[in-house]
PAFI-55705 format. One line per 4 residues: number of its first residue (from 1); their letters; for each residue x, y, z of C-alpha. Coordinates in Angstrom, 3 decimals, always signed. Each point is the difference from the previous one (the first is absolute). Last residue first. Layout:
<nodes>
NUM	A	X/Y/Z  ...
</nodes>
This chain:
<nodes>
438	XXXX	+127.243/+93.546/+86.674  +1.697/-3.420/+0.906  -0.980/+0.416/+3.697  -3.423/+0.473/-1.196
434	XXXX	+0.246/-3.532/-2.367  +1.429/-1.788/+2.719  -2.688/+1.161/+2.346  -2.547/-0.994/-2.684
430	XXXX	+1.426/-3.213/-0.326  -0.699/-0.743/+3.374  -3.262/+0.773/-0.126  -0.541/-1.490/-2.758
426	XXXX	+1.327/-3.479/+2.144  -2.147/+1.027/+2.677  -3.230/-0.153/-2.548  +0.909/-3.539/-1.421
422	XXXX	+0.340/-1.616/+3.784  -3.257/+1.576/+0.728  -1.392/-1.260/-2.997  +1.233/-3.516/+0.890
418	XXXX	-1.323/+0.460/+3.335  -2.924/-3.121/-1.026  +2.943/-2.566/-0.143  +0.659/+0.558/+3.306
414	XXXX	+3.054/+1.684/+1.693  +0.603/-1.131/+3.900  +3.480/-0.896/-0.016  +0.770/+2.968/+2.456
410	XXXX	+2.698/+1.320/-2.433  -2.491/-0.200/-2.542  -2.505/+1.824/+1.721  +2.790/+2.858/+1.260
406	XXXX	+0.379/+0.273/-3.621  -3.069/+0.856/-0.921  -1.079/+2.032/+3.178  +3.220/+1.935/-1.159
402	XXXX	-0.792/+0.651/-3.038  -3.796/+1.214/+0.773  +0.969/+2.743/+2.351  +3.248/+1.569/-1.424
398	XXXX	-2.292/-0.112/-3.691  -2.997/+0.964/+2.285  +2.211/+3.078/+1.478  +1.422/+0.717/-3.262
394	XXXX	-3.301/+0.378/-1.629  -1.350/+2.329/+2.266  +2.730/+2.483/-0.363  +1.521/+2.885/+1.595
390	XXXX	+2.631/-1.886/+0.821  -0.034/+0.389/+3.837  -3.299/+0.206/-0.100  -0.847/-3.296/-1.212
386	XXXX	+3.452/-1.594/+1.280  -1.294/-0.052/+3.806  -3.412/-1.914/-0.614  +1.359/-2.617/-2.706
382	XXXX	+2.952/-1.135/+1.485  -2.010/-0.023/+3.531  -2.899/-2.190/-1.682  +3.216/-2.578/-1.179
378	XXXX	+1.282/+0.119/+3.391  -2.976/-0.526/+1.541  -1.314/-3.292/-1.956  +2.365/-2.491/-0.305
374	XXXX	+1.510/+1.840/+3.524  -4.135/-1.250/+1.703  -0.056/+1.720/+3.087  -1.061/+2.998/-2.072
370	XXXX	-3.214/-1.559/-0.856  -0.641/+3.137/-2.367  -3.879/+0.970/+0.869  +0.870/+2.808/+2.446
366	XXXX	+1.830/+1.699/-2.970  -3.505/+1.008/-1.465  +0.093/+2.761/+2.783  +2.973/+2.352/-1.667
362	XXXX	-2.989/+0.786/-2.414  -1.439/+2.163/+2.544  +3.356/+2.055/+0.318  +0.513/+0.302/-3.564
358	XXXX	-3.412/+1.847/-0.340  +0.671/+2.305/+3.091  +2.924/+0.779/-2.124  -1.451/+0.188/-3.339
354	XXXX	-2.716/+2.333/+1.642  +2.649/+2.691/+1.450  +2.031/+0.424/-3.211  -3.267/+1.138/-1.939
350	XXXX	-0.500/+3.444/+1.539  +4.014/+0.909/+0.770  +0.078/-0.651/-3.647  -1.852/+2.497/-1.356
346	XXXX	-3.121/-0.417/-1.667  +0.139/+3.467/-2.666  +1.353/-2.836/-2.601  -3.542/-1.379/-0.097
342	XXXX	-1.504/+3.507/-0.674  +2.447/+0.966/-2.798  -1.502/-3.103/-1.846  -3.271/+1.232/+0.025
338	XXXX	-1.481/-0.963/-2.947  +1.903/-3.504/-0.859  -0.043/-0.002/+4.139  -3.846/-0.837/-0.655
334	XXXX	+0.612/-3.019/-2.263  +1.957/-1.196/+2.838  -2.889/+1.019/+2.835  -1.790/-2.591/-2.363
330	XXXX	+2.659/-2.800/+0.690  +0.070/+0.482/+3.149  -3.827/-0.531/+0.128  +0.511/-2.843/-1.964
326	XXXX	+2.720/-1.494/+2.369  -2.330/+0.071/+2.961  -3.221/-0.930/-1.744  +2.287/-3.096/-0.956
322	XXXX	-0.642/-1.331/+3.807  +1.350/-0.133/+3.744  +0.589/+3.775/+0.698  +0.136/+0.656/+3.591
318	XXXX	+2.410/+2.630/+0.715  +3.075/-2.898/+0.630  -1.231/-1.257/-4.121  +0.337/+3.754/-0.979
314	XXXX	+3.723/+0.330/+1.244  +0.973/-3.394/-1.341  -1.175/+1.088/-3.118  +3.733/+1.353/+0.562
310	XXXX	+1.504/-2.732/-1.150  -0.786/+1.355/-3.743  -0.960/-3.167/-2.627  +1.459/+0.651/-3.058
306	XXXX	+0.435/+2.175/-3.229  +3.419/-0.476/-2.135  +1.399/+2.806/-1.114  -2.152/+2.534/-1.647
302	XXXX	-1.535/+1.117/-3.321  -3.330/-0.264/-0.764  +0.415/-3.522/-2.127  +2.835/-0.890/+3.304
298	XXXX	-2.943/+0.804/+2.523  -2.495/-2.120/-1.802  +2.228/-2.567/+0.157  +1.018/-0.353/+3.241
294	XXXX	-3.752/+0.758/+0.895  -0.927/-3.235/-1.806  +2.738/-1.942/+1.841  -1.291/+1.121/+3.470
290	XXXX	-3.958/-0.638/-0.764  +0.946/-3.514/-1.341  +1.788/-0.303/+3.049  -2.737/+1.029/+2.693
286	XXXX	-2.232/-2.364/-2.187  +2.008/-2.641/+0.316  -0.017/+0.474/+3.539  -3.626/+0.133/+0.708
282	XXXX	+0.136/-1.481/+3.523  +4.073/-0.412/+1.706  +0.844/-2.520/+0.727  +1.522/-0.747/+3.829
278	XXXX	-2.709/-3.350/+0.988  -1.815/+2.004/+1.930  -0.102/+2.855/-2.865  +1.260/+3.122/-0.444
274	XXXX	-2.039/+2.900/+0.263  +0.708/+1.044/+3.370  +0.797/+3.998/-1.218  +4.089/-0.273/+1.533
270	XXXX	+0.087/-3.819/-2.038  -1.425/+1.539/-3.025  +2.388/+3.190/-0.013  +3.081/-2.262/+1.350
266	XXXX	-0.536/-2.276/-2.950  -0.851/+1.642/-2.756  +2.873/+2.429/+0.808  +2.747/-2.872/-0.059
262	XXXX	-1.757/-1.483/-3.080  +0.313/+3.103/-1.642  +3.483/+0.597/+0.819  +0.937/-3.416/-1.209
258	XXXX	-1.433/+0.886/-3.845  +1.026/+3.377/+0.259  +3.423/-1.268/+0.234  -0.373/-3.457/-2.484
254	XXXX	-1.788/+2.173/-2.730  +1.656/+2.840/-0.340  +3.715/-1.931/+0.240  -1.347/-2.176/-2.400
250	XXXX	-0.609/+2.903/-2.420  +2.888/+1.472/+0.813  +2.359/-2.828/-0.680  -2.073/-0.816/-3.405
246	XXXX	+0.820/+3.533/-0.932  +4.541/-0.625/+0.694  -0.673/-3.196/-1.961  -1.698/+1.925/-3.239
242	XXXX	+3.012/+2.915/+0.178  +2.571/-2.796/+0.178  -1.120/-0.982/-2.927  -3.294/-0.511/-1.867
238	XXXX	-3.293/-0.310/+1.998  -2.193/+2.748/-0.377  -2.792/-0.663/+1.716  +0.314/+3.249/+1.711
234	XXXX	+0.364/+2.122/-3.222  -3.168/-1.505/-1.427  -1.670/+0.903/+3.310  +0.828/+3.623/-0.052
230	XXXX	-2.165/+2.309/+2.228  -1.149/+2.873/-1.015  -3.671/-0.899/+0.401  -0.737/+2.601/+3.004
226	XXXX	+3.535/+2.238/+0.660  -1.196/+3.464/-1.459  -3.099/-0.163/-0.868  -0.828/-0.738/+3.807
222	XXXX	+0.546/+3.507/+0.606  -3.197/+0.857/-1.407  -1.580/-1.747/+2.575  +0.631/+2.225/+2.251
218	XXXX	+2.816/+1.401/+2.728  -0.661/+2.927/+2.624  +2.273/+3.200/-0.190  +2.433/+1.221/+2.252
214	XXXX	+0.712/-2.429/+2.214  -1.489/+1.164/+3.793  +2.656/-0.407/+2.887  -0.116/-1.882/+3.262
210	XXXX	+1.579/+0.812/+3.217  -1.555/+3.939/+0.825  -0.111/-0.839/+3.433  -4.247/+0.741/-0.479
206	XXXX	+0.447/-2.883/-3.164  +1.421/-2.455/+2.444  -2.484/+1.083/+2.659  -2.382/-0.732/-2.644
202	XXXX	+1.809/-3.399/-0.970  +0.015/-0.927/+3.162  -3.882/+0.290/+1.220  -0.467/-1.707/-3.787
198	XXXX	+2.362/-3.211/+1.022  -1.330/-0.406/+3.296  -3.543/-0.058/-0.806  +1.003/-2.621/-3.238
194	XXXX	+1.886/-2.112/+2.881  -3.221/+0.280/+2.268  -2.471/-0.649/-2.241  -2.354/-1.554/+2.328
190	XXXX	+0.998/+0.811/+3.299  +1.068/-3.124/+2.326  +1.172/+2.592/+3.038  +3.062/-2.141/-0.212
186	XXXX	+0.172/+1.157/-3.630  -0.494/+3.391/+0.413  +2.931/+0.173/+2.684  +2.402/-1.704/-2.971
182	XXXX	-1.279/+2.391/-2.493  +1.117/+2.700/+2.374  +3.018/-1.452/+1.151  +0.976/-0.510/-3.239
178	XXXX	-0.850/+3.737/-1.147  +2.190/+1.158/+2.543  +3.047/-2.216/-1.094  -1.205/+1.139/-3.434
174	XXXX	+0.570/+3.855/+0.677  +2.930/-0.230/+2.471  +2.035/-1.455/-2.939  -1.750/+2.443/-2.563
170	XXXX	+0.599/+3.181/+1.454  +3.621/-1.066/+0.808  +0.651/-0.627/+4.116  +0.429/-3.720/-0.087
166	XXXX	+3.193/+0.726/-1.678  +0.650/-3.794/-1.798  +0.852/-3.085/+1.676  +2.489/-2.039/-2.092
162	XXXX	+0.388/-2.195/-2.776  +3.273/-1.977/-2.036  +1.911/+0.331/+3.397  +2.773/+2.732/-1.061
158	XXXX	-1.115/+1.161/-2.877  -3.722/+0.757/+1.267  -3.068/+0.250/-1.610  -2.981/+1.436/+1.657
154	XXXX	-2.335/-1.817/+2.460  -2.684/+2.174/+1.389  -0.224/+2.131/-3.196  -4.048/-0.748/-0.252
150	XXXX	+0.885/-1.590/-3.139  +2.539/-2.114/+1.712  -2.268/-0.999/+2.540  -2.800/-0.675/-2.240
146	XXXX	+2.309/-1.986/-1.796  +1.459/-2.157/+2.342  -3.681/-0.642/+1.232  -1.303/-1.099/-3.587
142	XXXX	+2.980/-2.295/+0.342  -0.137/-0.982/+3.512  -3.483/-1.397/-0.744  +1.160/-1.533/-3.431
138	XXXX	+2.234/-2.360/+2.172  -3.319/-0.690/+1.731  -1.572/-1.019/-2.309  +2.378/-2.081/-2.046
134	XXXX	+0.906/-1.882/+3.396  -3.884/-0.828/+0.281  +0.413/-1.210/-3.674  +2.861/-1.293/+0.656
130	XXXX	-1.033/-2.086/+2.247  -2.868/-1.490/-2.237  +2.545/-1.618/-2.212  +0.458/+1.906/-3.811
126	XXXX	-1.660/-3.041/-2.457  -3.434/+1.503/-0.108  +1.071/+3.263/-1.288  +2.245/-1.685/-2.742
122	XXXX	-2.718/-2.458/-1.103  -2.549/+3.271/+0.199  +2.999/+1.638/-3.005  +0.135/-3.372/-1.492
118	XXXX	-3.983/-0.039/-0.681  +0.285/-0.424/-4.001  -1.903/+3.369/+0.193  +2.280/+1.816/+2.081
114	XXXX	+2.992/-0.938/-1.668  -1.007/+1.549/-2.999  -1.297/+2.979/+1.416  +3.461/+0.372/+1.669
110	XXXX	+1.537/-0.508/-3.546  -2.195/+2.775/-1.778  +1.282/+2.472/+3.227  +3.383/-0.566/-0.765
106	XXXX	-0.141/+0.577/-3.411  -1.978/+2.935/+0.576  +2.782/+1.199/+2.388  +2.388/-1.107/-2.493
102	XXXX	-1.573/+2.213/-2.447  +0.072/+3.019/+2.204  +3.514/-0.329/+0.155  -0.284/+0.344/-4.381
98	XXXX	-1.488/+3.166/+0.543  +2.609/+0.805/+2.616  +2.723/-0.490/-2.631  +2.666/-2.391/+1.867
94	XXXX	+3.073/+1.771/+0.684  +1.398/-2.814/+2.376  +0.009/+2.318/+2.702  -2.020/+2.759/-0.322
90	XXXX	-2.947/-1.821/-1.918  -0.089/-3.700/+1.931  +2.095/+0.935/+3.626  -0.860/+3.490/+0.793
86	XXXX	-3.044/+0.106/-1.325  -1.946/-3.287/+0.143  +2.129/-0.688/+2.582  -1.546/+2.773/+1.819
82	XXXX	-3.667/-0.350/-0.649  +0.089/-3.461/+1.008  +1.193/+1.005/+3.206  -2.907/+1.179/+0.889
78	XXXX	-2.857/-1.264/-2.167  -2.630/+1.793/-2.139  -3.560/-0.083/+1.731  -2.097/-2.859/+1.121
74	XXXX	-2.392/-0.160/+3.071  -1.008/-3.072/+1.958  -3.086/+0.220/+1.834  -1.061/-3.566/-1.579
70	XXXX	-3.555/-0.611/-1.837  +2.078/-2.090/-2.308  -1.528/+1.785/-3.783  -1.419/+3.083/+1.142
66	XXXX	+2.117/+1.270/+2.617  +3.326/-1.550/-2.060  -1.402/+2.378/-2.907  -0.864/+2.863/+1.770
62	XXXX	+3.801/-0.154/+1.141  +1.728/-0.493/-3.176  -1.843/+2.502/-1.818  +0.271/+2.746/+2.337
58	XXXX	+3.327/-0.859/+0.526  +0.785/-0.026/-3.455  -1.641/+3.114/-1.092  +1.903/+1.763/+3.238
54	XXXX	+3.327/-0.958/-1.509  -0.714/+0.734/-3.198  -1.071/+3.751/+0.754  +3.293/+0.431/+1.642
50	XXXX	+1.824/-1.967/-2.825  -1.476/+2.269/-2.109  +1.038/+3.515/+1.884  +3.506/-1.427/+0.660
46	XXXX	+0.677/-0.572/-3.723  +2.476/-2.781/+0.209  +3.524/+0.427/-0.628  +0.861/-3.305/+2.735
42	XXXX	+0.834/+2.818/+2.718  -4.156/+0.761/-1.185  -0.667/-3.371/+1.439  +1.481/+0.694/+3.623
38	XXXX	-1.653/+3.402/+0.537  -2.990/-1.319/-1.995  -0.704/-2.836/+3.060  +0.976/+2.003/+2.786
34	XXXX	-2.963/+2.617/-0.410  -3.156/-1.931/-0.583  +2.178/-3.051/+1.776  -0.650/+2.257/+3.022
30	XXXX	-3.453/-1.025/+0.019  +0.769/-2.795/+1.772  -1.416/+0.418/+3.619  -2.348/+1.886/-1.111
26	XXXX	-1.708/-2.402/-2.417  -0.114/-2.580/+3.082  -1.146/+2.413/+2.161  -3.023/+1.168/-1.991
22	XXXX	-0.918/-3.577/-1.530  +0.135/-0.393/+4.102  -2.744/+2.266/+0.829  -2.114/-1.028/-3.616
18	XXXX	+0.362/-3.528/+1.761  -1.433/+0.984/+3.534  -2.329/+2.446/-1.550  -1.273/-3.046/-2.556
14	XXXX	-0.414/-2.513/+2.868  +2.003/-3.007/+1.267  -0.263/-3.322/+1.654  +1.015/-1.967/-3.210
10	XXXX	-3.180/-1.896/-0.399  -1.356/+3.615/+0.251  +1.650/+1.392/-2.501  -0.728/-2.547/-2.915
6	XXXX	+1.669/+1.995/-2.171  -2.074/+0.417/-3.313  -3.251/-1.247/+1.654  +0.486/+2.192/+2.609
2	XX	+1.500/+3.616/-1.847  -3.475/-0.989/-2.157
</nodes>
């Protein structure tokens, strides 16, 4: 059944090697378990629901992309997302969170939209294959930035905005040891090396005494408490400044998470070799219409807006080349609904490790930049070194994409056929107005 469902072996896989990196992937980001209602309950939501929420809508929105594109892409409540959502939308312009979570269905309804009269794929197809190497490896560094950070390898610093941290902490010395022990497992080509790596940490973790059980495990009963509360009436509202200041959010839901999703799409797919010869990528639409459902779904259970988590990336370098991957994630969600206190018991020193070996393979799609080419490096170096730097996938393909635009024009080589191109960089640039307004 797993066969005809998944076609494994026209992918080159088997069910241990995708159940191994369903593992890692789900693993890798099961701290949203835990970050996720910290965030959302700053917001006044009830921690214990959004907790439950949370792991409904992962579970939901990963089986679902398994089933539907047969793509190891798992979903869960976004990063970043989370935090405007609270600290911009409800904290700061005092916007119920029931009616937040309207925009976010809002948001959600308009992606579907777009999916299905195929301007989301036109968007996709428009980006120039450079960037989608660029986009790759820019994402690379990012997954890397933050497994170093996590690890407390780079810490802040006043002085130089970052800095090397004390090597000597318990969990520094930790995932630098756990790196070179996935790393070593690697070169020995053992299957399920990252997931080895990550549980041989993690009990050393727990022996160090670096992770800490939550008192009591989350349910479904806590759903009651943020599931169907959102206000849709209240987000359509359009009358005064109050109706402008909703439509804002809405589009600034939509156009974020929509640009971060590409970016992910793209460096998971290219990092698993499932895009095309000619650069597309197969079964997008149905990637999309997966992504925009899940959106939804998440904002009816309540969360901020669900989307595609980079690190899948983490699963795809373990092996995993189909939806089994995400729907076992998915499952081991719908497991952490149970066990919740379990998946915050992985410390950090386990999972640091794996997104930096996992940033350091993607750093290899840069090889396919023709860097000799400046219509074509400098835009692919915008895009690789302001990904991590801004914490943001979007802003490296809006630095990315603009300039490739305007370098084309300046170049007198713009076609007809770029007109999309041409229409994207100029949203880009009046995003970056619109964020330095805000």
């Amino acid at each position: 059944m797993l066969e005809r469902v998944f076609a494994l072996r026209a992918h080159g896989t088997t069910v241990r090697t995708e159940v191994f990196a369903g593992f890692t992937t789900f693993l890798t980001m099961a701290y949203i378990v835990v970050v996720n209602p910290a965030i959302l309950g700053e917001a006044g939501m009830p921690v214990a629901g959004v907790a439950a929420a949370t792991c409904l809508a992962a579970a939901f929105g990963s089986i679902l992309m398994g089933l539907l594109s047969n793509t190891p892409l798992a979903l869960a409540p976004g990063m970043g997302m989370n935090a405007y959502f609270t600290y911009t939308v409800v904290k700061g312009l005092g916007v119920p969170w029931e009616t937040a979570l309207g925009c976010v269905f809002l948001s959600g309804a308009a992606f579907l939209v777009l999916t299905l009269v195929g301007a989301r794929r036109m968007i996709v197809d428009a980006i120039p294959r450079s960037l989608f190497s660029a986009v790759a490896g820019g994402v690379g560094l990012f997954i890397a930035f933050i497994g170093l950070k996590n690890a407390g390898v780079i810490v802040s610093n006043p002085a130089t905005s970052v800095g090397l941290g004390d090597l000597t902490t318990p969990t520094a010395a930790l995932s630098l040891a756990g790196l070179l022990l996935i790393t070593a497992l690697q070169a020995w080509k053992v299957k399920g090396a990252i997931l080895i790596g990550i549980l041989a940490v993690a009990a050393a973790g727990w022996a160090l005494g670096l992770a800490h059980l939550a008192p009591g495990a989350y349910s479904l009963a806590a759903l009651s408490a943020t599931a169907f509360k959102l206000d849709i009436p209240a987000a359509l509202n359009l009358k005064g400044n109050l109706g402008v200041t909703l439509a804002e959010i809405v589009f600034v839901f939509l156009f974020v998470d929509l640009f971060d999703n590409v970016g992910t799409l793209v460096a998971v797919t290219k990092k698993a070799g499932l895009v095309a010869k000619d650069g597309s990528i197969p079964r997008l639409n149905r990637i999309l219409l997966a992504d925009s459902a899940a959106a939804m779904v998440g904002a009816v259970a309540g969360v901020s807006t669900v989307t595609s988590y980079i690190e899948s990336a983490a699963g795809v370098a373990e092996g995993g080349r189909t939806g089994l991957t995400s729907v076992v994630v998915g499952i081991l969600f719908l497991v952490a609904l149970v066990f919740a206190p379990l998946v915050q018991a992985i410390p950090t020193a386990a999972t640091a490790p794996a997104l930096i070996l996992v940033g350091a393979l993607m750093i290899g799609a840069l090889t396919e930049v023709d860097w000799a080419d400046p219509g074509v490096a400098v835009p692919a170096f915008l895009t690789v070194i302001t990904i991590p730097l801004t914490y943001s996938i979007a802003n490296g393909l809006a630095f990315g994409l603009t300039s490739y635009a305007a370098l084309t024009l300046l170049r007198g080589r713009a076609r007809a056929k770029d007109w999309l191109l041409f229409l994207l960089a100029g949203l880009f640039v009046a995003r970056f107005i619109y964020l330095a307004k805000g």
